[in-house]
Structures are given as C-alpha cells and as structure tokens.
N, C-alpha and C positions, 0 to 999 in steps of 0.2 A: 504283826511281825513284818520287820523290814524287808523289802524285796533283796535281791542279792544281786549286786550292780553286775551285768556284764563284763566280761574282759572284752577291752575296746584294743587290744594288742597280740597277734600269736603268741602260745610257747613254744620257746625254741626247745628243738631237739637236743636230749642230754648225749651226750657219745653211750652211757649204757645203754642205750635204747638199740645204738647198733652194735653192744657186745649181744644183747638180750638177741637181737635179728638172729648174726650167727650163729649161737645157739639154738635156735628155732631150727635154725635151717639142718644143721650138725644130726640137733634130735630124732629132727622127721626123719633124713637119711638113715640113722641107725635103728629106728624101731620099724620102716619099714622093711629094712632088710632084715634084721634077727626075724621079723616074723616071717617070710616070707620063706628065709631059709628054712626056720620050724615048719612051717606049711609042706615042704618038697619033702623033709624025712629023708632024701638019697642021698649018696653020696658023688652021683654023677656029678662032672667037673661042669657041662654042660649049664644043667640047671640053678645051680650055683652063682654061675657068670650071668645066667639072665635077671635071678634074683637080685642080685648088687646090681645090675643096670635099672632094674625096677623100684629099685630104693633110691637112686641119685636121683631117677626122673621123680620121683615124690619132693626128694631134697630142691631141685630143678622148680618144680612147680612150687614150691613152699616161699624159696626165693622171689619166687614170679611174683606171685603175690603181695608179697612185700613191696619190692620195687613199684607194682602196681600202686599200693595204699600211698607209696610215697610220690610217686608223680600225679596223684587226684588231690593229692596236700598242697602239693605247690603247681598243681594247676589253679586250687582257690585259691592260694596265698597272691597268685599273679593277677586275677579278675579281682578280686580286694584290693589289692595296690589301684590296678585300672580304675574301680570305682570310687576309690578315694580321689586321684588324682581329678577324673572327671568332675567330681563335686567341689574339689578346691578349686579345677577352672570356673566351673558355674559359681561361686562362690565370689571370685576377682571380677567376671561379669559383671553379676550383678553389682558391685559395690561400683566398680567403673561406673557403670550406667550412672547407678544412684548418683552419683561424683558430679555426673556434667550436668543429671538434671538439675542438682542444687546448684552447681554455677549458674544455670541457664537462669534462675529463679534472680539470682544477683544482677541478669544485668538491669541496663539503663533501657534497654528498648523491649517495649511491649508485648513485642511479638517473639521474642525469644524468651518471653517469662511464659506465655503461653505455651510454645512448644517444652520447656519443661516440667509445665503441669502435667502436660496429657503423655509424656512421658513417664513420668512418675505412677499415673494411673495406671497405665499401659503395664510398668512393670508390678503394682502391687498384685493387678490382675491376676498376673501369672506367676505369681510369688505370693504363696498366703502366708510363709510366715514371718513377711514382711509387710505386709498391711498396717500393722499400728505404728509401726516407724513412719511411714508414708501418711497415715493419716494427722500425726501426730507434724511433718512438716507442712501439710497443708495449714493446718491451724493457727501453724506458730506461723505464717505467711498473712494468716488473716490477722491478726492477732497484731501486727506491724502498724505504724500509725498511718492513720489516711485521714484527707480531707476532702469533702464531697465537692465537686467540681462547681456545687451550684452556692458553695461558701465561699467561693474565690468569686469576685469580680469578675466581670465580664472584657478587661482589659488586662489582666491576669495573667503575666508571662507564661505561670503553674497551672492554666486553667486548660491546655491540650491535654499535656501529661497526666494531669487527676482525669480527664474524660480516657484517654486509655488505658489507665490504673483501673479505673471503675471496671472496666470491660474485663481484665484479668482476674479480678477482685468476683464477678458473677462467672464466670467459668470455676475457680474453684471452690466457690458454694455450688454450683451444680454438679461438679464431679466428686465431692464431699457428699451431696443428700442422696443422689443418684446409688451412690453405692450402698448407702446405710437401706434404703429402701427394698425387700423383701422381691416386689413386682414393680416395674415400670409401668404394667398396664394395672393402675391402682385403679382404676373403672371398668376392670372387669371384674372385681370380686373376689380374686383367688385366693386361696388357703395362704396364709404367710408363714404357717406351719411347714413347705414346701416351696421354699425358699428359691429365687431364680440363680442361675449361675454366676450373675454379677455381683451378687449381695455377699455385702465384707459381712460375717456374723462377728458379733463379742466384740466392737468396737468402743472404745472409749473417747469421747470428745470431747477438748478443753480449747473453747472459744470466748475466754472470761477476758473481757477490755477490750474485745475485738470492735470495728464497725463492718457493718453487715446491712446490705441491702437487696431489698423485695426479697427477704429469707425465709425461705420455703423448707421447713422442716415437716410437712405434712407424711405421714404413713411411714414415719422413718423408725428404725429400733436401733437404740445404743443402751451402752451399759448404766453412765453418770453421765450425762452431759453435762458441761458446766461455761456459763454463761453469766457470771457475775461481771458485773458493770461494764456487759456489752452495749453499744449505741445500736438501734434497728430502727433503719430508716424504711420508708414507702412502706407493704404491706407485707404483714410476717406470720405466717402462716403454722404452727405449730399441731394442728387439727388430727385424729386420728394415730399419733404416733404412739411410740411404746418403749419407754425407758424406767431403766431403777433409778436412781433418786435424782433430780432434777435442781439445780440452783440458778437462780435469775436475781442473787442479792446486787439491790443496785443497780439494775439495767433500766434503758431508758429506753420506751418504744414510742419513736416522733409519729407514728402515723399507727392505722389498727392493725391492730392481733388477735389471731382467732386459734386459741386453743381446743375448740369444742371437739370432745369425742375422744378423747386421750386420756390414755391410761398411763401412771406415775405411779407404779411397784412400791417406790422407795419414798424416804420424804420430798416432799416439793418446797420449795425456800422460796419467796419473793419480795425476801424483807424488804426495804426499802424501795421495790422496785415504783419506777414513774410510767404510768400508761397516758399518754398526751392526747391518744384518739378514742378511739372506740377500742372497747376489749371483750371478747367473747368467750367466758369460761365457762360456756354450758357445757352439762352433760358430759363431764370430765369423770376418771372414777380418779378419787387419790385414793392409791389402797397402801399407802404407807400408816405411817404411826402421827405423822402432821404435816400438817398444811399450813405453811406459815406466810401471811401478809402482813408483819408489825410495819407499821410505820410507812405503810404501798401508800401512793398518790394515784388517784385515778380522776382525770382531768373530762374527760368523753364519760359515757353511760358505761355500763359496766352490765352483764349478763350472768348469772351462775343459774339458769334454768339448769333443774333435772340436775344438778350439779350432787356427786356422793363424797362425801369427805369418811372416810373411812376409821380414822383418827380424829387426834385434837386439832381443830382450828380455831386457829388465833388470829386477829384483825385489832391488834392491839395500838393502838394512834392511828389508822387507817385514815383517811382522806375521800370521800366522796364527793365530788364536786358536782356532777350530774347524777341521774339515778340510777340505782343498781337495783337489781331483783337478783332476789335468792325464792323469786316464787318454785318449788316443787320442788327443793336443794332434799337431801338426806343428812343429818348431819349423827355419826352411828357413835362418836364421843362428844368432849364437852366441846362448847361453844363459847369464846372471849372474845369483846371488843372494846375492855377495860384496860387497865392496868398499863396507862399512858396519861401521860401528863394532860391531856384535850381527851383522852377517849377516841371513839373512832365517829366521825362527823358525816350526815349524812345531807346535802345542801341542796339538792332537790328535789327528791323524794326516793324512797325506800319501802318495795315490797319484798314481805317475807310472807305473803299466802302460800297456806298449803304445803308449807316446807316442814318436816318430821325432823324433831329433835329427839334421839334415845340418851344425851347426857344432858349433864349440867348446861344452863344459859345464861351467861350475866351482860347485863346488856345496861347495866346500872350507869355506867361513865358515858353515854351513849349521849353528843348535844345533838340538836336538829337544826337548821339552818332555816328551815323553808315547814316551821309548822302545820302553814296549813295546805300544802302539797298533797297530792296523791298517796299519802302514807299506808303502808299495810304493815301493821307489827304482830309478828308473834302472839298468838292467844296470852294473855296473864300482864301484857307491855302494854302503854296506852307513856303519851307525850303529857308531860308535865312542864308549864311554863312559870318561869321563876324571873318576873322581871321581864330585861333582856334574855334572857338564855332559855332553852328548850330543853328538857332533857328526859330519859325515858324510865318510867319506875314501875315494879312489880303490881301488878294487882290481886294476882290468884297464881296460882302453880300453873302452870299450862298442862293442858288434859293430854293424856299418854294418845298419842297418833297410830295406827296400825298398819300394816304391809298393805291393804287393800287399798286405802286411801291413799296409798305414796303410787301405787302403780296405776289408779286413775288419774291421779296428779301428772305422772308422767307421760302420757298419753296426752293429754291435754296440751301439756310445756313443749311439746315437740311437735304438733301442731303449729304453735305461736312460735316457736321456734324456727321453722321452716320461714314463714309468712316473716318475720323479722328479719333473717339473712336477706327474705331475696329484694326487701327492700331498702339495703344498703349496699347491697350490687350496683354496679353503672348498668 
C-alpha cells in the first residue's frame, strides 16, 4: 500500500471555523452559567451576579484558548516560511558556488582550474545530496581530450600547457579516489564497514574514453564504474577495491596494472581490452555471473593466481603474448577459450596447475605458439601438433578437484605471489 504523500502546503482557515470559535465560546458561557445558577438554588440577586461573572470568565478562558491555539498556528506557519526561505537561500548558495566552480573549470589557466576543483570538492563535502552531480563533473572533466606532454615534442609551443593540464588532470583523480575510498589510512586495516567521514557512499563513475594517469583506484568502492575505452598511462592500480559490475571494454593500459585482491559484485567486461605491460589479476573474487575477456590482448605476462571466477568465464580470441598462469584460479562455472575465429593463443607458455574447475572446459580452439615452453594444462589437455600449428585436445575428462586441494593451492599461490610482486617493484 502506497504511502500517503504529505501536504507540503498549510490549510487555510475556512470562516466556519470562526462561526464554530463563537459558538464555542457563546456555549461555554451559557452552560457554565445555567449550571452554576442550578448549583446556588437562591434567589439572592447577589449570587446570581457572581454566577454570570463566573460563566463569562469560563466564556473569557474558552476564548483564551482559542486565540492561544491560533497564535501557536501562526507562530509555526511563520518559522515554516523562515525555514523555507533559509533553504531557498542555501539552495541559490550553493548553485552560485557550483556556477563559478564550473566557470573556474573553463578557464585557460591552470591554476584557476585547480582552485575549482577543490572548490567543488569542498562543496560536495558539505552537501551530500549533491555529490553525484559533482562527481559526475569531475569525470566528464576527465573524460575531455588530452594529450600527454611527452607525445608533444620537445619544441612544442602545447608542450607547457599539457605539462600543467597533466597537474590538474592528477589533482582530480586524487580528489575522485580519495573520496570513493572508505579510510585514507588504508594500512591500518580498518573496518570499511565504518566508513570515515570523507567517504562519498553509492557513487557512480563514468570514466569511459577518459585518459588517466598513474590511476590509483586501489581500496575504492563504487557502484558501476565504467571505463570503456579509457587510455591508462604509467601505473594503474585497481588492487583491493570493491564495486558492482565493472566495464574496461576497449581500454588500453600502456604500462602495468594490478588488479589483485578485488572484489566485482557484478559482471566484469574486458572485451577487447589491451594490457601492453604487465597485468596482475590475482586473487580477484568475480562474484557476478561473468567474467568476460573475448578478444583481451595481453602483450607483458599476465597473472590470475588464486584468481575465483564465480560465473562463466570466457576468453574467447584472447591473445597471450607472454605467459599467463591461472596456476590455483577457481573456476565455480564453465570455462571458454573457443568460439573465435583463432581461439585464444597462448605464445609463451601457459600454466593452468592446480587450478579447480566445477564446470564445463573447452579449450578445443586453443593454438600454442611456443609448444615446447613451460606449458601446464589442465588434467584431460595435452598439445597436439598439426604441421605448423599447435593445438590443444581432450584426452580424459579431468578428475573432479575438491575444496581441500583448492585451499592448499591457495596458500601456496600467495606465497609465490608475494615473492612475484616484490620483484617487479623498483
């Protein structure tokens, strides 16, 4: 059953209301007096005259009364207007403010695009129910075309101006991640259940086409973030965070990214996307319904240690140009790397130890580039060579894996895991 909307209006007083008063008042007078003169029983003139004055003062207070209920009416109806009007002020504030921060954002000089940001932030701050409007201009600000200072020549009339672009351009990714993030002090451990006073909750982020540099999305929470055929330059950090469904169709990461340790509620999309360096998808959960890489290039080595695909994952024309391990991966539905013109190639070598499959595996379209490479396939796979070409074919069903063996697995992987990060650190 529908709620019943409020009246966002007084009603006004009908005039019966103050025939109804008078009568009120009229009544009281005459019932306290008929009784009052029943009460006495005398005929003295005396008592009489005090009875009628003791009936008008009932009549007297009855009025009072009234008059009271009416002036506590329009004492609220007057602190109602006040508190309207105060919130229409607050209301032209803030839209002022908002006003000059977005001019500020248009000019030509750097430093007045910066003092608009942190204006902007300043005011979503203290205005929650303007936060997705404000986050929503940041984005579309990133989202604006840029060229990195180090694509311009070195004689380059544009090559100041993109170097203090760039400076603006990392101030609102840090006032963008900063806020999405739970705790600042993300190395102390704290409950993210217990959110710091900074953290926007229930934001949504649409950074699709955007370029974006040393992008540090680590420990953040959003709702979709969406990231289709963004540019990510230097290193981009996505590790630890926590969003519903995730898209990266199309994006392109020139340098490494480390997703490890993140959790994707919803589906994760990375069709087409290009990894140029190193990419680290360990020990990610996707606990949506799929995990999509059709058609992903992966140029650097590629990691899904310990990695839980909790749905279907598809790797459908995928591209391996270096190795990937899916050593200790979960995969808890089916598994595809068919169903593309080339299948999904793997060029120089491919481990799948010790990784737990509970569905389907087809790994039929599967070529190898580098046969006799470090290969680890899947129990029932073994490489079949045909000529030139490599390819991978069934042998036996693969033996059902159990929970025991996935959580020694993983114990292991995250050992080798540590030992692998720290020697791709400077």
């Amino acid at each position: 059953m529908a709620k019943r909307r409020r009246r966002t209006t007084p009603r006004l007083i009908s005039w019966w209301w103050v025939v109804w008063g008078v009568v009120a008042v009229a009544a009281a007078v005459w019932v306290s007096t008929a009784w009052l003169l029943a009460q006495t029983g005398a005929p003295d003139a005396a008592l009489r005259i005090d009875a009628i004055k003791t009936g008008l003062s009932v009549g007297a207070g009855t009025g009072g009364a009234i008059a009271l209920v009416l002036a506590i009416r329009r004492q609220w109806l007057g602190e109602r207007a006040q508190t309207h009007a105060e919130e229409d002020a607050r209301e032209r504030r803030i839209t002022e403010l908002y006003g000059k921060a977005a001019d500020q954002l248009g000019s030509d000089k750097a430093p007045v695009r910066l003092a608009g940001l942190y204006a902007l932030e300043r005011l979503a701050q203290t205005n929650p129910d303007h936060r997705q409007t404000i986050v929503d201009v940041i984005c579309a600000y990133l989202r604006m075309p840029y060229v990195l200072p180090a694509a311009l020549g070195a004689e380059s009339p544009d090559r100041a101006a993109a170097q203090e672009e760039l400076q603006v351009r990392l101030a609102a990714q840090s006032i963008l991640t900063e806020h999405l993030r739970p705790h600042h002090e993300v190395w102390l451990d704290l409950d993210p259940d217990v959110p710091g006073p900074t953290f926007w909750d229930g934001m949504e982020v649409d950074l699709s086409s955007a370029v974006l540099i040393d992008f540090d999305f680590s420990h953040c929470r959003a709702l979709f973030p969406e990231f289709s055929s963004a540019q990510f330059y230097g290193d981009t950090t996505f590790s630890y965070c926590r969003t519903g469904s995730m898209s990266l169709n199309g994006a392109v990461f020139h340098g490494p990214a480390y997703f490890h340790n993140a959790v994707i509620h919803g589906g994760a999309f990375f069709d087409y996307v290009s990894f140029h360096d190193y990419v680290n998808l360990s020990q990610i959960e996707f606990a949506g319904d799929q995990a999509r890489f059709p058609a992903a290039e992966f140029r650097g080595s590629a990691d899904f240690l310990a990695t839980t695909f909790g749905g279907a994952a598809r790797f459908d024309g995928a591209v391996f140009h270096q190795e990937v391990s899916f050593r200790g991966a979960t995969f808890g539905s089916g598994v595809w790397f068919g169903d593309w013109p080339e299948g999904a190639r793997y060029v120089v070598s491919a481990s799948c130890g010790e990784a737990v499959f509970h569905g389907p595996l087809d790994l039929s379209e599967v070529s190898v580039k580098d046969p006799s490479g470090p290969n680890v396939w899947p129990t029932g796979w073994r490489i079949s060579t045909d000529g030139e070409t490599a390819t991978l074919e069934r042998v036996s069903a693969p033996p059902a894996s159990g929970s025991r063996r996935a959580a020694r697995t993983r114990r292991r992987v995250r050992i080798d895991l540590r030992s692998r990060i720290r020697s791709l650190l400077p």
